[in-house]
C-alpha positions in Angstrom: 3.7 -3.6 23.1 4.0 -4.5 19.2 3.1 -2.3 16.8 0.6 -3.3 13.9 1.1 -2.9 10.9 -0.5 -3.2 7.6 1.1 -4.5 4.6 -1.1 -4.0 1.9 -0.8 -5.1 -2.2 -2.5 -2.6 -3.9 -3.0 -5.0 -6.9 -4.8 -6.9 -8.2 -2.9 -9.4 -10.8 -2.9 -13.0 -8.6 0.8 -12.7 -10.1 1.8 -9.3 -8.9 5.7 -8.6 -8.7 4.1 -5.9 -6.1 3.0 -8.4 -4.0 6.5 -9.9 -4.3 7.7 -7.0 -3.4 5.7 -6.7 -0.5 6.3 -10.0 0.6 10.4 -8.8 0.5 10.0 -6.2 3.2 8.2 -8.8 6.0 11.5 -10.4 7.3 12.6 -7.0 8.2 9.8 -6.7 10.0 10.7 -8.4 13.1 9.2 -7.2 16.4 5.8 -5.8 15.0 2.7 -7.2 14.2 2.1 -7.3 10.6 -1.3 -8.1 8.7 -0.5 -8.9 5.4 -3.9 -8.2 2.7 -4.5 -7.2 -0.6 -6.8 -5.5 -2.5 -8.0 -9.0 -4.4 -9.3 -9.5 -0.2 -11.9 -7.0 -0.5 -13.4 -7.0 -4.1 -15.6 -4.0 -4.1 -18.2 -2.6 -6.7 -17.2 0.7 -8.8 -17.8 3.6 -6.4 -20.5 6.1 -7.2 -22.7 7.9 -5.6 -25.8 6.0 -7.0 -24.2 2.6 -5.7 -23.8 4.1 -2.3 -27.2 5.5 -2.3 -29.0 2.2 -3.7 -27.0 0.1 -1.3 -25.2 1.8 1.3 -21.6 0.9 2.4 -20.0 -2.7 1.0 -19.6 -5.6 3.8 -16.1 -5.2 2.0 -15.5 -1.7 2.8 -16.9 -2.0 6.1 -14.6 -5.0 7.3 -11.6 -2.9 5.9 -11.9 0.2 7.7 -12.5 -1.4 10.6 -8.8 -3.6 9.9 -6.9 0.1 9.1 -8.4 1.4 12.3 -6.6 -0.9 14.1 -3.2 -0.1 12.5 -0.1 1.9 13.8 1.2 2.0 9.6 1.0 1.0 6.6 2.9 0.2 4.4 1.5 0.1 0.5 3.0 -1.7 -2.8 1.3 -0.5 -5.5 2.1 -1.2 -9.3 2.3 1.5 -11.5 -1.1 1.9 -14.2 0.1 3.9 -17.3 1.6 6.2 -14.9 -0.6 6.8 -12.2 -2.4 4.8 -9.4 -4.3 1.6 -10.3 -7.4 2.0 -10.4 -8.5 -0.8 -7.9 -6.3 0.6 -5.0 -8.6 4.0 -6.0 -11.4 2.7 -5.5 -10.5 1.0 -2.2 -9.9 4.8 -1.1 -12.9 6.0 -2.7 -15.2 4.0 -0.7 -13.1 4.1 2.8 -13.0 7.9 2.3 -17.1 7.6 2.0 -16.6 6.4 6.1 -14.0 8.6 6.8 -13.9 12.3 9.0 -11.6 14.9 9.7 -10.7 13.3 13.3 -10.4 9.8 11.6 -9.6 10.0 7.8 -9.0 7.1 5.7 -5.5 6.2 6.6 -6.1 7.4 10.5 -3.3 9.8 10.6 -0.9 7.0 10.4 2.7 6.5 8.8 3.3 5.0 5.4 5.5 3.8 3.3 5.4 3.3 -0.5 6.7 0.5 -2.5 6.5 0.4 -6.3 8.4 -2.1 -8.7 7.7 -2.2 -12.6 9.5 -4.6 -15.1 10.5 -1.0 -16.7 13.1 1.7 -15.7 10.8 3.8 -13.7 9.6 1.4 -11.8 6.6 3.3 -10.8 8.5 6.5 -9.7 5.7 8.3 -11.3 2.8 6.9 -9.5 5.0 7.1 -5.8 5.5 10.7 -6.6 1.4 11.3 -7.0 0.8 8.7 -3.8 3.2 11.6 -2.1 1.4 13.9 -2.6 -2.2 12.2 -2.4 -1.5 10.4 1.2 -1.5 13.6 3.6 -5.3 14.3 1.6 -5.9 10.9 2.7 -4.9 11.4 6.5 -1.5 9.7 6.4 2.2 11.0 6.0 4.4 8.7 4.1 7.8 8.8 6.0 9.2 6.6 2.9 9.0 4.9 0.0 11.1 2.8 -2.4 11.1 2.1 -6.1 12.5 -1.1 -7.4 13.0 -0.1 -11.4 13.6 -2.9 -13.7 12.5 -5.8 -11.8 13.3 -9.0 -13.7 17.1 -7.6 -13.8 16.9 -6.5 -10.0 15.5 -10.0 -8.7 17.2 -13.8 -8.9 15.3 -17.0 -7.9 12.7 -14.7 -6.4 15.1 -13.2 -4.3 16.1 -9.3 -4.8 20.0 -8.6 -5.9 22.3 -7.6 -3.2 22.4 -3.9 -3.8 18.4 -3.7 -3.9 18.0 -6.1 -1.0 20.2 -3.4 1.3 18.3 0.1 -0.2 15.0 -1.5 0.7 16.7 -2.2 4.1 17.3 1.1 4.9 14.0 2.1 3.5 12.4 -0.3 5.8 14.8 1.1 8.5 13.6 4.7 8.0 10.4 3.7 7.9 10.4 1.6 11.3 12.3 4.1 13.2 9.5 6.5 12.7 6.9 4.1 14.8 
């Protein structure tokens, strides 16, 4: 039976190089079921605990827990925000983590792995590093993750050079074996 898998774009720019980079892994994805979705799918108000109390849990929020319950991994490209996590793809977790428990948390004790990419040298090393840490809190382990730094000089004709194309490869290949 195929796994399923969610590939998630934790941004929400209509031209995010996240996306892009997303988009990268899915031919090495072959022999799973993957569900390709972004954040920009599930527009959802500012959580607070006022909103929640005047009008319970989004339609939004409801229809994506439901989608990550039904997921064997994830795997989560996320741009970098002045260092840390954008706050969008936050926000997403704030309100899952609203319908979440111990037996099922957010990310359903499920595998993950991280994608970042900035047009900078870091390319969002610094927000992977704090998703490390932050996905076990959320009820997943990420088994991998990849940072594409400099990505206009890593990428021609929408296509990622040689040398990055075979990293994320045996990123993806970590990752997968793990499933």
């Amino acid at each position: 039976m195929k796994k399923n898998i969610i590939a998630l774009s934790a941004s929400n720019s209509s031209n995010s190089i996240n996306q892009t980079l997303l988009n990268f892994t899915l031919p090495s994805l072959e022999g799973f079921n993957v569900k390709v979705i972004s954040v920009r799918d599930y527009p959802l108000p500012m959580y607070g605990l006022d909103e929640e109390a005047k009008n319970g849990f989004p339609k939004f929020a409801t229809e994506l827990r439901a989608l990550f319950s039904t997921a064997d991994a994830f795997i989560i490209a996320t741009p970098e925000h002045n260092g840390s996590i954008p706050a969008v793809f936050k926000n997403t977790v704030d309100w899952l983590s609203r319908m979440a428990n111990k037996e099922q948390p957010t990310f359903f004790k499920k595998p993950v792995l991280l994608l970042s990419t900035s047009p900078c040298a870091n390319g969002g090393a610094t927000n992977l590093a704090a998703l490390t840490q932050l996905m076990p809190w959320w009820g997943a382990s990420t088994v991998a993750s990849y940072s594409l730094v400099s990505y206009f000089d890593n990428t021609v004709e929408s296509q990622l050079v040689t040398k990055e194309a075979e990293r994320l490869a045996t990123t993806i290949k970590a990752f997968t074996s793990t499933l």
